[in-house]
C-alpha positions in Angstrom: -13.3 23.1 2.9 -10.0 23.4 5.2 -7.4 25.5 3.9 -5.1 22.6 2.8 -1.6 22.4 0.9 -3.3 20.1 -1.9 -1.2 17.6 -4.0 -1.2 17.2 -7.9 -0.1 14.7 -9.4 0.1 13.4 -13.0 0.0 9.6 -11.9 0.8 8.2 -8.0 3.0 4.9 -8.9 5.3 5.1 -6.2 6.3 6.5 -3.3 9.7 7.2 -3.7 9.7 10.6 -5.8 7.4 12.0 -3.1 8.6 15.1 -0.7 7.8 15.1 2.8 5.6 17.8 2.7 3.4 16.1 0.1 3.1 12.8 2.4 2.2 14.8 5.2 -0.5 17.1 3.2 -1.9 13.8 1.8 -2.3 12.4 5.5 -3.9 15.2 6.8 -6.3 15.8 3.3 -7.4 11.5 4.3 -8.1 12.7 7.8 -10.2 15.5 6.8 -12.1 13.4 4.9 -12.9 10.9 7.4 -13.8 13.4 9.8 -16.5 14.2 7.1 -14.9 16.6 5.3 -16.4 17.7 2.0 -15.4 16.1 -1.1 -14.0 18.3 -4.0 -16.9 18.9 -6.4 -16.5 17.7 -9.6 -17.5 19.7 -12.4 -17.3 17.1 -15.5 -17.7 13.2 -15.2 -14.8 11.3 -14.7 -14.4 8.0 -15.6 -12.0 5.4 -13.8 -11.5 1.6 -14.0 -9.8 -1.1 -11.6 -7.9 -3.2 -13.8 -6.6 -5.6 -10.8 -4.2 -8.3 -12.9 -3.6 -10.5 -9.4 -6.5 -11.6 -6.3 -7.4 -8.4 -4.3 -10.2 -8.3 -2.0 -9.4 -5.4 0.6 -7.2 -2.8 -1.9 -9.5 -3.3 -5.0 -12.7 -2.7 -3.2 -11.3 0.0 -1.1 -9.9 1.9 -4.7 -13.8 1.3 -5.7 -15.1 3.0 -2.8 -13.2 6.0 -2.8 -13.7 6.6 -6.0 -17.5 6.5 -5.8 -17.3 8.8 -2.5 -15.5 11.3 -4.9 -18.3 11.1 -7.0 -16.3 8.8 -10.0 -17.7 6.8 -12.3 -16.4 3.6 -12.3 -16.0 1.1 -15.7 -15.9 -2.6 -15.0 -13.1 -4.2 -15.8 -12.4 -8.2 -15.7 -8.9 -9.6 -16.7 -10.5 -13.0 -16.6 -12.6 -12.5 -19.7 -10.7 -9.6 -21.4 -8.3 -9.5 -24.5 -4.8 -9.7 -22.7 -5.9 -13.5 -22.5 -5.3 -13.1 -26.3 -2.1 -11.3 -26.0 -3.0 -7.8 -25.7 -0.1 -6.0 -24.1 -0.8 -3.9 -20.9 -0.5 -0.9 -23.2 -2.6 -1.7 -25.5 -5.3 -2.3 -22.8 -4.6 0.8 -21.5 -4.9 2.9 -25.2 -8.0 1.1 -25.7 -9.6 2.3 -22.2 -8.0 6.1 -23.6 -10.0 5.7 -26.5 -13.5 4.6 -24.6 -13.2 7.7 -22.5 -11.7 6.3 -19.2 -10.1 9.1 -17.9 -7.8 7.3 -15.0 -6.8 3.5 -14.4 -5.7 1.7 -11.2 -3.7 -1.1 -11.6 -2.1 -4.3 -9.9 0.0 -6.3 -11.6 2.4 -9.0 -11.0 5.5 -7.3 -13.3 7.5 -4.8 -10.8 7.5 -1.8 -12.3 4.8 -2.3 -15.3 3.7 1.3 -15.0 6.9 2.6 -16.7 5.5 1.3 -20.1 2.1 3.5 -19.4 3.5 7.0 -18.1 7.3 6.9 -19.8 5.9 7.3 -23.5 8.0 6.9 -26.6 8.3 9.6 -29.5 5.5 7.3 -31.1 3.1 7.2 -28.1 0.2 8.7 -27.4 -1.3 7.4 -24.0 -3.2 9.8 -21.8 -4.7 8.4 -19.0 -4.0 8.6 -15.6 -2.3 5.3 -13.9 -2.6 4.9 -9.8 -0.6 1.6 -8.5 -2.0 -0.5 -6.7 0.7 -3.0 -6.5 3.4 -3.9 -8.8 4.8 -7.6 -8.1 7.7 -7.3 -5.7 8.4 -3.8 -5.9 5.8 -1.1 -4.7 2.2 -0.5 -3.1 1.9 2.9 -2.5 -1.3 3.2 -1.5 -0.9 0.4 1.5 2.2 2.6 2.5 0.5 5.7 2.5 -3.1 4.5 4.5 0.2 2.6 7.0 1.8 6.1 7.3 -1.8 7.6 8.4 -2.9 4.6 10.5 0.6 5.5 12.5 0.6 9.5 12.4 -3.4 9.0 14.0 -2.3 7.0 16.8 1.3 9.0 17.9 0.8 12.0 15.9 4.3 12.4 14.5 7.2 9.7 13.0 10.1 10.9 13.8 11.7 8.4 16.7 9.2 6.2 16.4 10.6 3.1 16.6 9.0 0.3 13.8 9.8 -3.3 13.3 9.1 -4.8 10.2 8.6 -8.4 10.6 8.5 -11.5 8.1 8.5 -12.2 4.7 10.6 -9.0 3.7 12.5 -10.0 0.1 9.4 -10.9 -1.5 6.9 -8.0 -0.1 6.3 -5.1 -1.9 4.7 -3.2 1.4 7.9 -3.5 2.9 9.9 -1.4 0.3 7.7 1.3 0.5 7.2 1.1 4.0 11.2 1.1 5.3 12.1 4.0 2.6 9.3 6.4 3.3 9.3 5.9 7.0 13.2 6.5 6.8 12.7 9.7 5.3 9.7 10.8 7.8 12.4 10.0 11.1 11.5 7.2 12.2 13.9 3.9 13.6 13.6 1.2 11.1 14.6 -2.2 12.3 13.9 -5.6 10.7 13.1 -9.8 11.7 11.9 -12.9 10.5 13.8 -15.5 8.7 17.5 -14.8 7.3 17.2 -16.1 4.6 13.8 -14.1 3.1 16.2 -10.8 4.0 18.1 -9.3 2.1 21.5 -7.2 2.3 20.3 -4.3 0.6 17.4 -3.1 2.8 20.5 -2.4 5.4 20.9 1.1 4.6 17.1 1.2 5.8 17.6 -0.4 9.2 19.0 -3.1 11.4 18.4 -6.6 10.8 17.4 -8.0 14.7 16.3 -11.3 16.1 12.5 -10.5 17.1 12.3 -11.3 20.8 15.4 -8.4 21.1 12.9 -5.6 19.4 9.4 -6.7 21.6 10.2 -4.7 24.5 11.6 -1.3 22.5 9.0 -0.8 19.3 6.4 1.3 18.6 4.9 0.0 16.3 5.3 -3.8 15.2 4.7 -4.2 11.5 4.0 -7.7 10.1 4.5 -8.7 6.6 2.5 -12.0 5.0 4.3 -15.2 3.9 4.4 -14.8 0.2 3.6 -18.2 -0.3 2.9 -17.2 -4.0 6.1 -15.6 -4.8 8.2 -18.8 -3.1 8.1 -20.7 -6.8 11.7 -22.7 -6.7 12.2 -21.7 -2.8 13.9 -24.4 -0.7 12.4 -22.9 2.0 9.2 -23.0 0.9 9.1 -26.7 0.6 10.2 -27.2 4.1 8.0 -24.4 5.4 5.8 -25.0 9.1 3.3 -22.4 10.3 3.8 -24.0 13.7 7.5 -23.2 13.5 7.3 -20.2 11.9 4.4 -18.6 14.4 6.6 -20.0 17.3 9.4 -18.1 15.8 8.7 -14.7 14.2 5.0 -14.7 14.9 3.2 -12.7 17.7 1.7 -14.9 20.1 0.2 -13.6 23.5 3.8 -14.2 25.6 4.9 -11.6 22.9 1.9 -9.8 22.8 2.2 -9.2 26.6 5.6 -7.9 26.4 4.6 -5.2 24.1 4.7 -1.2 25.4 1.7 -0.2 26.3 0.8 2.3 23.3 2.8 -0.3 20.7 0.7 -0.8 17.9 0.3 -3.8 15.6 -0.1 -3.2 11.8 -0.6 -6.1 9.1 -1.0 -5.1 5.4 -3.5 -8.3 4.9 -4.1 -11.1 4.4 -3.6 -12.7 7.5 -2.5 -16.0 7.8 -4.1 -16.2 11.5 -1.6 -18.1 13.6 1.2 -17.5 12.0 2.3 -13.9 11.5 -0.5 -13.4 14.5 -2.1 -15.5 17.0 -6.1 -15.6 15.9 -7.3 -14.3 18.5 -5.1 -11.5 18.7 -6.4 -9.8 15.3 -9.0 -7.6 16.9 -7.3 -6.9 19.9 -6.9 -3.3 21.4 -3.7 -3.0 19.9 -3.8 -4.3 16.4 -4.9 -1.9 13.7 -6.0 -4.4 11.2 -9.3 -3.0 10.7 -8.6 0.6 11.5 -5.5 0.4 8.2 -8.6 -1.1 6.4 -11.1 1.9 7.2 -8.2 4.7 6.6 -7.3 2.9 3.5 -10.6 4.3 1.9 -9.8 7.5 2.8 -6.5 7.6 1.8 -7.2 6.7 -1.6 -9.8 9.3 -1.4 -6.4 11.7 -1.3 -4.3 9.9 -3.7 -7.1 9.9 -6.4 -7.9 13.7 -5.7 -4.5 14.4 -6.4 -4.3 13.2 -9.5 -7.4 14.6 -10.4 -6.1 17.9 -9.6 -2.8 16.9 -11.6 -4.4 16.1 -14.8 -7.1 18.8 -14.5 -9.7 16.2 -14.3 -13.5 17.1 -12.8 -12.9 20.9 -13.4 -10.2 20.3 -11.0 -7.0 22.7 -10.6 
């Protein structure tokens, strides 16, 4: 095993609370295991369950198979046909897993911030199990942001100048908060597109809003964001909404494609709405990392889960 800085962790919900340092040991622990690197060996069973409250394809089975490449055991879990459909509370879901013997829980969920209920306990409360985010309504999804921030140190090797656009549906996308705050922090220049009126004020103090065709030339890396057609209940602008329009708009087509550096990148968190954030055709091109943020995504959650492991002293884990 390389002689790594390894992270601990009592639960990974966010990224906000994390130091520099701890990103960048995280990024190069995910390398090392994709390079082959031997897993940590577990000493007692540990036992983990997905409990994914909103449609996942890529996070959900990428959670599943990094934890069964750490040598996890996994519990089945289906929302569909379980008790919150009878009013169980998300805590109470979470004491009952406790009391089965599930050791950690990874969890998406529509409410922002639902994981304060699991890991800030009351004098009353006795919850012990492990929570790992994988997406929290609008708010967080720290383990997109941190497979992004690898997909992006692997290509240039560093952050700091880097130049990133984040494009699109910004107000309503939880990839985009983590994204602009922990890139801000790691040096690089965050700037921001796509329509007005799914911006918001706030995310100034990250970056500068831009019309797109002024940031093509100049980025390094070109970030796109999904329309959040799911999160547009009671938008005016989501009755009146055109792919055509928007693709022609904020979308990159091949006349922006072309007009790209040559060693800018193109990230997309997934899924794509082909011809409109992106032309097609374009998705597997040389320099779009779709798939290669979907293959480092195991890996990083390989890291994220190990350091939790090793904060709760799971596996035989220190």
């Amino acid at each position: 095993m390389e002689n790594l800085n390894l992270v601990s962790l009592p639960h990974f919900v966010s990224v906000e609370n994390l130091h520099v340092d701890e990103v960048e040991a995280l990024i190069k622990r995910a390398e090392y295991f994709k390079k082959g690197g031997a897993t940590p060996r577990l000493t007692k069973p540990v036992y983990v369950t997905n409990m994914f409250f909103e449609d996942s394809s890529r996070t959900h089975t990428s959670f599943e198979m990094a934890e069964r490449k750490l040598g996890l055991t996994v519990i089945p879990f289906d929302p569909a046909h379980s008790s919150v459909n009878k009013g169980e509370t998300l805590y109470d879901t979470s004491l009952i897993m406790n009391a089965l013997g599930v050791d950690l829980e990874v969890i998406r969920h529509s409410q922002n911030e639902y994981y304060n209920d699991l890991i800030n306990l009351k004098e009353h409360q006795h919850l012990n199990i492990g929570v790992i985010n994988a997406g929290d309504g609008s708010g967080q999804h720290p383990s997109q942001c941190m497979l992004d921030m690898m997909t992006i140190h692997e290509h240039f090797g560093h952050f700091k100048g880097l130049k990133v656009a984040i494009v699109g549906d910004i107000t309503n996308s939880r990839v985009a908060k983590s994204n602009m705050e922990l890139l801000t922090r790691l040096g690089a220049e965050v700037y921001f597109s796509g329509p007005s009126y799914w911006y918001d004020k706030k995310f100034d103090k990250y970056g500068k809003y831009e019309e797109l065709d002024k940031l093509i030339p100049d980025m390094d890396v070109m970030m796109l964001l999904r329309v959040q057609h799911e999160r547009h209940a009671g938008d005016p602008n989501e009755e009146k909404f055109d792919a055509k329009a928007y693709h022609e708009k904020y979308g990159i087509n091949h006349k922006r494609y072309n007009e790209l550096k040559p060693d800018t990148i193109i990230m997309h968190p997934g899924p794509i709405n082909h011809d409109v954030e992106l032309s097609g055709d374009l998705v597997e091109s040389d320099k779009c990392m779709f798939v290669r943020q979907m293959q480092n995504g195991v890996f990083m959650r390989m890291a994220m889960i190990e350091a939790v492991l090793r904060g709760r002293k799971l596996g035989g884990l220190e």
